[in-house]
LUMMI-361224 format. One line per 4 residues: number of its first residue (from 1); for each residue x, y, z of N, C-alpha, C. Coordinates in steps of 0.2 Angstrom, whole numbers, padded with zeros to 4 digits. Atoms other than C-alpha are relative to their C-alpha. Last residue first. Example, Ala and Ser with C-alpha at 12.3 -4.5 7.8 and 13.67 -1.06 7.14 Angstrom:
# residues 2
2	-0004 -0006 -0001 0068 -0005 0036 -0004 0005 0003  0004 -0006 0000 0062 -0022 0039 0004 0006 0000
***
This chain:
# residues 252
252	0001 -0007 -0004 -0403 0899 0280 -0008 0001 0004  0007 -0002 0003 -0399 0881 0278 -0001 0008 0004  0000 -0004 0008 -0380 0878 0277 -0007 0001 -0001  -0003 -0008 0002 -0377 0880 0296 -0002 0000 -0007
248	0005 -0006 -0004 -0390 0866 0300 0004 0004 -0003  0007 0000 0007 -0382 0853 0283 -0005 0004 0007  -0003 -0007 0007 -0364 0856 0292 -0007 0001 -0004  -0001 -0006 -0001 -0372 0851 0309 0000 0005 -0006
244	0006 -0003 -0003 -0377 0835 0303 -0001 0007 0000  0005 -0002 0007 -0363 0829 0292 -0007 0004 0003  -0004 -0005 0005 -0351 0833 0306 -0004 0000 -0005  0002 -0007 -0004 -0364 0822 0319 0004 0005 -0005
240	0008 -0003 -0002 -0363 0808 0308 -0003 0008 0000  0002 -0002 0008 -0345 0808 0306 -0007 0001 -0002  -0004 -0010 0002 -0344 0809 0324 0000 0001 -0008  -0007 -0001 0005 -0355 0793 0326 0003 0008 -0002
236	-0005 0002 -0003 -0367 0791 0342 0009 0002 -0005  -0004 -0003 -0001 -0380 0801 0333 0006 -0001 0005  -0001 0003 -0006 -0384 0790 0320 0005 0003 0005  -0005 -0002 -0003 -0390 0798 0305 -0002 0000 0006
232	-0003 0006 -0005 -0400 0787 0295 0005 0003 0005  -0005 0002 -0002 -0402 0802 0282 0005 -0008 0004  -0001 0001 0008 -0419 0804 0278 0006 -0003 -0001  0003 0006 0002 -0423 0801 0298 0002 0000 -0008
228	-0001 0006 -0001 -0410 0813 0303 -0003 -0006 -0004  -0004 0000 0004 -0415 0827 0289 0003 -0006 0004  -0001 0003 0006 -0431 0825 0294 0008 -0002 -0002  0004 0005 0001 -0429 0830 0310 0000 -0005 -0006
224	-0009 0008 -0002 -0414 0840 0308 -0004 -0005 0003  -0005 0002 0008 -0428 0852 0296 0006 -0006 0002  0004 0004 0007 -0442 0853 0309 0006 -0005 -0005  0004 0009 -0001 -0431 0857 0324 -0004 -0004 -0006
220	-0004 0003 0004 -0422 0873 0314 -0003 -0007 0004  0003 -0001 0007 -0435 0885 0319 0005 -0006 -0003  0008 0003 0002 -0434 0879 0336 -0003 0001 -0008  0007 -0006 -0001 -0418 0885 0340 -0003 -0006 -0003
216	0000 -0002 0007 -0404 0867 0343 -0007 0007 0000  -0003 -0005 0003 -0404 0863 0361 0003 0003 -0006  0000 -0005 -0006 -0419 0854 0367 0006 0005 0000  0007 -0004 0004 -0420 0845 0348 0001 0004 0006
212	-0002 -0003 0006 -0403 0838 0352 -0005 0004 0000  -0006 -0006 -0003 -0408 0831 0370 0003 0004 -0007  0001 -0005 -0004 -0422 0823 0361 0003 0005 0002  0002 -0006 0005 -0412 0816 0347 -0005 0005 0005
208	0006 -0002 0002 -0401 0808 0359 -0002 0004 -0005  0003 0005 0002 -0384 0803 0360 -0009 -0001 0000  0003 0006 -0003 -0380 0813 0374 -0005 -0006 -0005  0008 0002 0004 -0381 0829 0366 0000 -0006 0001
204	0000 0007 0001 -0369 0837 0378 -0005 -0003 -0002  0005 0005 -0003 -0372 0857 0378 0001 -0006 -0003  0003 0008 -0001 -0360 0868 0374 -0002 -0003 0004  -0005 0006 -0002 -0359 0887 0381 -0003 -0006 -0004
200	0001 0005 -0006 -0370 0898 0371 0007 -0005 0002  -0009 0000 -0004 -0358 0909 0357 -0006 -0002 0008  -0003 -0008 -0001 -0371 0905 0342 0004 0001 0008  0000 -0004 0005 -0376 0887 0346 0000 0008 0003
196	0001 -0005 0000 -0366 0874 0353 -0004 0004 -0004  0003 -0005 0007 -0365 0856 0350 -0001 0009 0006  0002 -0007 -0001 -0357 0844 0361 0000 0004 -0003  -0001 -0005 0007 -0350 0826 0358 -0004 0006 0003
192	0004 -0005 -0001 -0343 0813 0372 -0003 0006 -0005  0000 -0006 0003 -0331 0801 0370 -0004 0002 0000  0009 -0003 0004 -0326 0789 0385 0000 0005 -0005  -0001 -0005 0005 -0310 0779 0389 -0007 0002 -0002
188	0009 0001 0007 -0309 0770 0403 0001 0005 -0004  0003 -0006 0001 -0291 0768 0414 -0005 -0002 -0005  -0001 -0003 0008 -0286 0753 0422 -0004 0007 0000  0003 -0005 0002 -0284 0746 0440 0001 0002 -0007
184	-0004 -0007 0000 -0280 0729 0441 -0004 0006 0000  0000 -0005 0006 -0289 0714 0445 0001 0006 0001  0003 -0008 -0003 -0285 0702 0458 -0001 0004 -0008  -0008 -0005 0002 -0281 0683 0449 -0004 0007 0006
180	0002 -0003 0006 -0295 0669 0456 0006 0006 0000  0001 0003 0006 -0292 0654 0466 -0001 0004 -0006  -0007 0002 0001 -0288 0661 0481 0001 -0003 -0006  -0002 0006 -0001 -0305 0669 0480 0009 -0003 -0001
176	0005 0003 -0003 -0314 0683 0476 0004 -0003 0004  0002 0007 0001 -0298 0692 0472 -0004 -0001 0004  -0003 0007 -0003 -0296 0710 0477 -0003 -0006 -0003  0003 0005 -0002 -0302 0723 0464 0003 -0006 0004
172	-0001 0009 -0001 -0294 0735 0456 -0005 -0001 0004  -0003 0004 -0004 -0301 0755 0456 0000 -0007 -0004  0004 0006 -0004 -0306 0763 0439 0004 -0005 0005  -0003 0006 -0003 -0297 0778 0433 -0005 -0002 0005
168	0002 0001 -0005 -0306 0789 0418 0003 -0004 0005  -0002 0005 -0004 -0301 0794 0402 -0001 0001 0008  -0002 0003 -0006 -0308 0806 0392 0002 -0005 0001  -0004 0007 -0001 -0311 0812 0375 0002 0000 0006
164	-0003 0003 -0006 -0324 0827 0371 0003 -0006 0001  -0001 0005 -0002 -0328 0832 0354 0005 -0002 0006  -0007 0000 -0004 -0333 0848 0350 -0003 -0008 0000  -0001 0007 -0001 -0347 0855 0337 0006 -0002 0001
160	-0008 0005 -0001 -0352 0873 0334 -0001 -0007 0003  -0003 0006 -0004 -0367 0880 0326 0005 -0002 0001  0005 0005 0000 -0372 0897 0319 -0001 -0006 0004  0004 -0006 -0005 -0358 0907 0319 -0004 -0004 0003
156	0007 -0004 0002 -0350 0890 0315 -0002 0006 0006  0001 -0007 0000 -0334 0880 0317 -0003 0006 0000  0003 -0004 0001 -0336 0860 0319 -0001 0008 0001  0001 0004 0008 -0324 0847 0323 -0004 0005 -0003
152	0005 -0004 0004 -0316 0857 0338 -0002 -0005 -0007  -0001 -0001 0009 -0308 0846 0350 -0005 0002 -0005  0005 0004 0003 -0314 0849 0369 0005 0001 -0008  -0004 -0001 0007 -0301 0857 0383 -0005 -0006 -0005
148	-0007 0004 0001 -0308 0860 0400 -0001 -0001 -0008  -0003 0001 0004 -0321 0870 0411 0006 -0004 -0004  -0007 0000 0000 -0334 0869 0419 0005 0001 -0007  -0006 -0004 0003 -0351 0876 0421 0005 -0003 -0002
144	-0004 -0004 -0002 -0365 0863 0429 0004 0005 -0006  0004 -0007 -0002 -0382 0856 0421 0008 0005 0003  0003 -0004 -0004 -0377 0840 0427 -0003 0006 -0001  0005 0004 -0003 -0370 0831 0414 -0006 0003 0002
140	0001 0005 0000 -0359 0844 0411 -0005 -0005 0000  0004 0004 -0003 -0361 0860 0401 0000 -0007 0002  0006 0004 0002 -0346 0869 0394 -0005 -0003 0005  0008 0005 -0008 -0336 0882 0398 -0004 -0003 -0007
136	0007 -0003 0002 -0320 0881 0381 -0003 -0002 0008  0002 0000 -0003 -0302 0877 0378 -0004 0003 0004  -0001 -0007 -0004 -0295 0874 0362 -0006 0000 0008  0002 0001 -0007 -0290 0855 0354 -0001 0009 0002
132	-0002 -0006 -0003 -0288 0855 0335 -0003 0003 0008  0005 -0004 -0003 -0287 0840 0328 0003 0005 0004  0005 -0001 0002 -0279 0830 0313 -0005 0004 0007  0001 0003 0004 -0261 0831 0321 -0007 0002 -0005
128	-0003 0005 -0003 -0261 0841 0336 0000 -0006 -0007  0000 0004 0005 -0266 0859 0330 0004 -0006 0004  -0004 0005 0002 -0268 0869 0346 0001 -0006 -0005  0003 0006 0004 -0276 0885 0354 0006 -0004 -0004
124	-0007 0005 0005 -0270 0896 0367 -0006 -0005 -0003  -0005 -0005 0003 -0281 0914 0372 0003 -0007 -0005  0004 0002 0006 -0292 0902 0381 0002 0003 -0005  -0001 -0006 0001 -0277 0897 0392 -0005 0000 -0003
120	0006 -0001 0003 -0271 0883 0402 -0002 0009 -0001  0006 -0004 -0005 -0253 0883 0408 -0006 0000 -0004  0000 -0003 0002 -0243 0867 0396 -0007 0007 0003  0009 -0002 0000 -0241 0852 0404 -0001 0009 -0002
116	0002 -0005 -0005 -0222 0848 0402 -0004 0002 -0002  0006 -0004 0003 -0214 0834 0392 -0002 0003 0005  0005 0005 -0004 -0195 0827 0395 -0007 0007 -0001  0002 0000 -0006 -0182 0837 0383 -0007 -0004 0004
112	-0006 0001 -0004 -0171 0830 0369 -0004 0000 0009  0000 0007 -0003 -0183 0830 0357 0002 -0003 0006  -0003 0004 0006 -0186 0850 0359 -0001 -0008 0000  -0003 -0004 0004 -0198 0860 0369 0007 0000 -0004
108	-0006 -0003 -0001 -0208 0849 0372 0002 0003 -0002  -0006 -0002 0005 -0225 0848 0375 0004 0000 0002  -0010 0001 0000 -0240 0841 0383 0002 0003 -0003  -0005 0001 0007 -0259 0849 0383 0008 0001 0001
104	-0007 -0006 0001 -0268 0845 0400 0002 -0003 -0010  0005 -0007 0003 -0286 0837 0405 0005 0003 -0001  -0004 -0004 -0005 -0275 0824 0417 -0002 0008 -0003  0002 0000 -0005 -0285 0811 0409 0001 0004 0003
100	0006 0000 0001 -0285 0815 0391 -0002 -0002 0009  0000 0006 -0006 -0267 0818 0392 -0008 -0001 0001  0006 -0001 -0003 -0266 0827 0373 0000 -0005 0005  0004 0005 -0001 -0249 0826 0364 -0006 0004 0005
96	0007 0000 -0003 -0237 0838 0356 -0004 -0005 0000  0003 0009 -0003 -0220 0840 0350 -0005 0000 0004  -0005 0005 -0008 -0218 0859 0345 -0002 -0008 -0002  0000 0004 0002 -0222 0872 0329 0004 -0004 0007
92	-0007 0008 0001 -0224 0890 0334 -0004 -0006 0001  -0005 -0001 -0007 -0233 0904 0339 0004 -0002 -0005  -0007 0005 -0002 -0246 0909 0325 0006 -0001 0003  -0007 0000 0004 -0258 0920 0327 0002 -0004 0003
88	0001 0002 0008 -0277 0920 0327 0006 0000 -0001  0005 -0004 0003 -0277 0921 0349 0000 -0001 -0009  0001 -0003 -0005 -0260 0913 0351 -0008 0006 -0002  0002 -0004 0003 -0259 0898 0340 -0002 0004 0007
84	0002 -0003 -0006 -0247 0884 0343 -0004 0006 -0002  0001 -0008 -0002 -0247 0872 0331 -0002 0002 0004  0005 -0001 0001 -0241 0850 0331 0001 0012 0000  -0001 -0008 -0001 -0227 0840 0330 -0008 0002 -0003
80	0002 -0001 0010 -0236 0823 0335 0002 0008 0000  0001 -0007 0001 -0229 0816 0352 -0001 0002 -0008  -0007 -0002 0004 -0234 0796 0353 -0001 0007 0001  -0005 -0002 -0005 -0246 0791 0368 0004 0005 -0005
76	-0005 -0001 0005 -0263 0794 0357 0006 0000 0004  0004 0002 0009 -0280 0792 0365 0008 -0003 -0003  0001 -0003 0008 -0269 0793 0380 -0003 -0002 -0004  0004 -0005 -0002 -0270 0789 0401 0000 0005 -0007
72	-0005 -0007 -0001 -0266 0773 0395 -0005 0006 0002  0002 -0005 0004 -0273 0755 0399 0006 0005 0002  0002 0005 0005 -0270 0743 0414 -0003 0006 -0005  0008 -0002 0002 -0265 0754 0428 0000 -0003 -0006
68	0004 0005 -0004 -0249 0745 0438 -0007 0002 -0004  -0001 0006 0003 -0235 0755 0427 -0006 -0006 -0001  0004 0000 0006 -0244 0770 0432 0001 -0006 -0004  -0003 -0004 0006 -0238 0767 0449 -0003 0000 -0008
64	0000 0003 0006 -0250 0763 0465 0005 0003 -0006  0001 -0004 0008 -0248 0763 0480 0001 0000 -0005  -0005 -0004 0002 -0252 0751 0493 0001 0003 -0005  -0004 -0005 -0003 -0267 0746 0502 0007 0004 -0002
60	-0003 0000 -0009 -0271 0730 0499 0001 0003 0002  0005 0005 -0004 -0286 0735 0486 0004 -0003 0006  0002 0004 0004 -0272 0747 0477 -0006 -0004 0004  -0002 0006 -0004 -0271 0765 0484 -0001 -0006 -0002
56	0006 0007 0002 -0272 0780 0472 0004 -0007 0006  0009 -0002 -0001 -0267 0798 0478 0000 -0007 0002  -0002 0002 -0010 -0246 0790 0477 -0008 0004 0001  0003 0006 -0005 -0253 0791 0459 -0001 -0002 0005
52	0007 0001 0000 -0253 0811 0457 -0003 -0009 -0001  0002 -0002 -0002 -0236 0811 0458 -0006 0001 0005  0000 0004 -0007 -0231 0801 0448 -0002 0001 0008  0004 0005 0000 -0240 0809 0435 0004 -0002 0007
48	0006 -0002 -0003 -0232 0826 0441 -0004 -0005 -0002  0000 -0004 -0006 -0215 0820 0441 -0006 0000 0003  -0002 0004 -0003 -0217 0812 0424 -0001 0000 0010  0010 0004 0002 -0227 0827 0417 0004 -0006 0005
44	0002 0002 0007 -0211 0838 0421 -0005 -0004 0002  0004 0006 -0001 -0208 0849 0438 -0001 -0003 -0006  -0003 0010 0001 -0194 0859 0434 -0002 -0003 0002  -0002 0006 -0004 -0206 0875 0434 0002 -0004 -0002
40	0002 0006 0001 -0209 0890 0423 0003 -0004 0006  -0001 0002 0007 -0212 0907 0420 0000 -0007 -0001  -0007 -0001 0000 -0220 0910 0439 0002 -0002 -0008  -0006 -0001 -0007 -0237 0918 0440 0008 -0002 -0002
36	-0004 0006 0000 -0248 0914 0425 0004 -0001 0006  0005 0005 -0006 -0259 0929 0429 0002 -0006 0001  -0001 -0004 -0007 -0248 0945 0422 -0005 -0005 0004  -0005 0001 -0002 -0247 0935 0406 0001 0000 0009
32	0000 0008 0000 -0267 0932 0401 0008 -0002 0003  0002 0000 -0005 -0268 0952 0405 0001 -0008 0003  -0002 -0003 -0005 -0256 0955 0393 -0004 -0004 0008  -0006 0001 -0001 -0262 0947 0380 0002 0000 0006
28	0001 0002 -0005 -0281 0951 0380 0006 -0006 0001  0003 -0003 -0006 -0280 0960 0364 0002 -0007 0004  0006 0007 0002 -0264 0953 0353 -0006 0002 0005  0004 -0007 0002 -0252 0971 0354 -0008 -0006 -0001
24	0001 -0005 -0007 -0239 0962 0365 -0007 0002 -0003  0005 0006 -0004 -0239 0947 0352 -0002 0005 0006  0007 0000 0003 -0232 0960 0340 -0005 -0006 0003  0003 -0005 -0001 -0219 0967 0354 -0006 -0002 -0006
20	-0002 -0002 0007 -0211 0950 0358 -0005 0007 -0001  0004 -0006 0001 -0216 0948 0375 0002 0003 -0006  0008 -0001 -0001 -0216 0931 0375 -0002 0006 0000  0002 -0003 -0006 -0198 0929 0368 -0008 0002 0002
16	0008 -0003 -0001 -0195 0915 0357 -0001 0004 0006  -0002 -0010 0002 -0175 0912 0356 -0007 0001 -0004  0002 0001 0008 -0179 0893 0357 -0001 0005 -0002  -0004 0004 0004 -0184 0898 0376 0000 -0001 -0007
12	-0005 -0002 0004 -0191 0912 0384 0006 -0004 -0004  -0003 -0010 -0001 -0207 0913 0385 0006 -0001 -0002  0005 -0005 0004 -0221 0898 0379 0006 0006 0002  -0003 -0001 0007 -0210 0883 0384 -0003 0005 -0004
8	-0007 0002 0002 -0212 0884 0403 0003 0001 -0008  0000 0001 0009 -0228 0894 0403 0010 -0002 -0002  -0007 -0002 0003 -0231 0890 0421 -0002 0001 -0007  0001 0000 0003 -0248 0886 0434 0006 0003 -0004
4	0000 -0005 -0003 -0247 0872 0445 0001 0007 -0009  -0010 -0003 -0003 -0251 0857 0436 -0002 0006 0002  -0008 -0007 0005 -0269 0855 0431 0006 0000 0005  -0006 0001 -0003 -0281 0840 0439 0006 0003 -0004
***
């Protein structure tokens, strides 16, 4: 569910121009600009949540405001100044959040102004307090392609490791009974881990040591064997999976 596409706070504001000539010389610059279409839009995040609830209907039929969803559509509501990086360079420092349901990276472009979904890029990557959000194809579920923004916990020729965060909206519920409340709609929150090796798409390790051992090579099956079971390493925990990884990349 992406906004329309803009680089409202990437060109020309805060006397940042986008075409500065050592950000022109960045490979696959240029062609990332000529496809954004218009610079920017005075749609803000507001706007386009609200937006995107008059979708949702509640159990009697009428519309729903974000107010009315039990839960957030945030890990994190607060903005955390975080980094902009364009390909290995440095942009700039902004007020940044992650909408985990709406798959977008916020900013503003001061305190002052209201937040604005930032055009999707793989070109852009983002320091947000302790994580670094960039955006990657990976494998669903199903075996499909898609694509959307994973936080990077592990960086290896060798192995990578992202960590998925979502939320999800779940209809209300009319009362059984006269005698019972209705229940709201809320948002779910799920986390999701995915391992890559060498420049493969990620794969979903599903909390499994099967599904791990199915995309890990075969020479290194033996060794994340043991080293689970030696370990206790339980692959539902991110610190787990981080020790995991880092002990495949370090064996030659």
């Amino acid at each position: 569910m992406s906004t329309n596409n803009f680089l409202s706070f990437f060109l020309l504001f805060n006397g940042f121009i986008f075409l500065n000539q050592s950000f022109s010389q960045v490979e696959g610059y240029s062609s990332t600009l000529a496809s954004v279409g218009p610079i920017w839009n005075n749609t803000t995040m507001t706007a386009h949540m609200n937006e995107l609830t008059n979708r949702f209907r509640n159990w009697n039929g009428k519309p729903i405001k974000l107010s009315d969803i039990r839960g957030s559509m945030y890990f994190e509501e607060d903005f955390k100044m975080g980094k902009v990086y364009l390909g290995d360079q440095y942009y700039g420092s902004y007020l940044m959040r992650y909408n985990a349901y709406a798959d977008e990276i916020e900013a503003k472009r001061s305190e002052s102004h209201e937040p604005e979904a930032i055009s999707k890029s793989t070109r852009l990557t983002f320091e947000i307090g302790n994580e670094k959000y960039v955006l990657k194809r990976f494998l669903d579920n199903e075996k499909n392609l898609v694509e959307g923004y994973l936080s990077e916990l592990v960086a290896n020729n060798k192995y990578s490791l992202y960590h998925k965060k979502t939320k999800t909206y779940k209809e209300g519920k009319k009362p059984e009974t006269s005698f019972h409340e209705p229940v709201p709609p809320q948002f779910l929150e799920s986390n999701t881990y995915y391992i890559a090796f060498g420049d493969n798409n990620p794969q979903r390790i599903k909390n499994s040591k099967k599904t791990l051992l199915g995309i890990i090579s075969k020479e290194d099956q033996e060794d994340v064997k043991k080293f689970i079971k030696s370990n206790n390493i339980n692959l539902r925990e991110k610190e787990d999976l981080i020790k995991l990884v880092n002990h495949i990349n370090s064996v030659d």
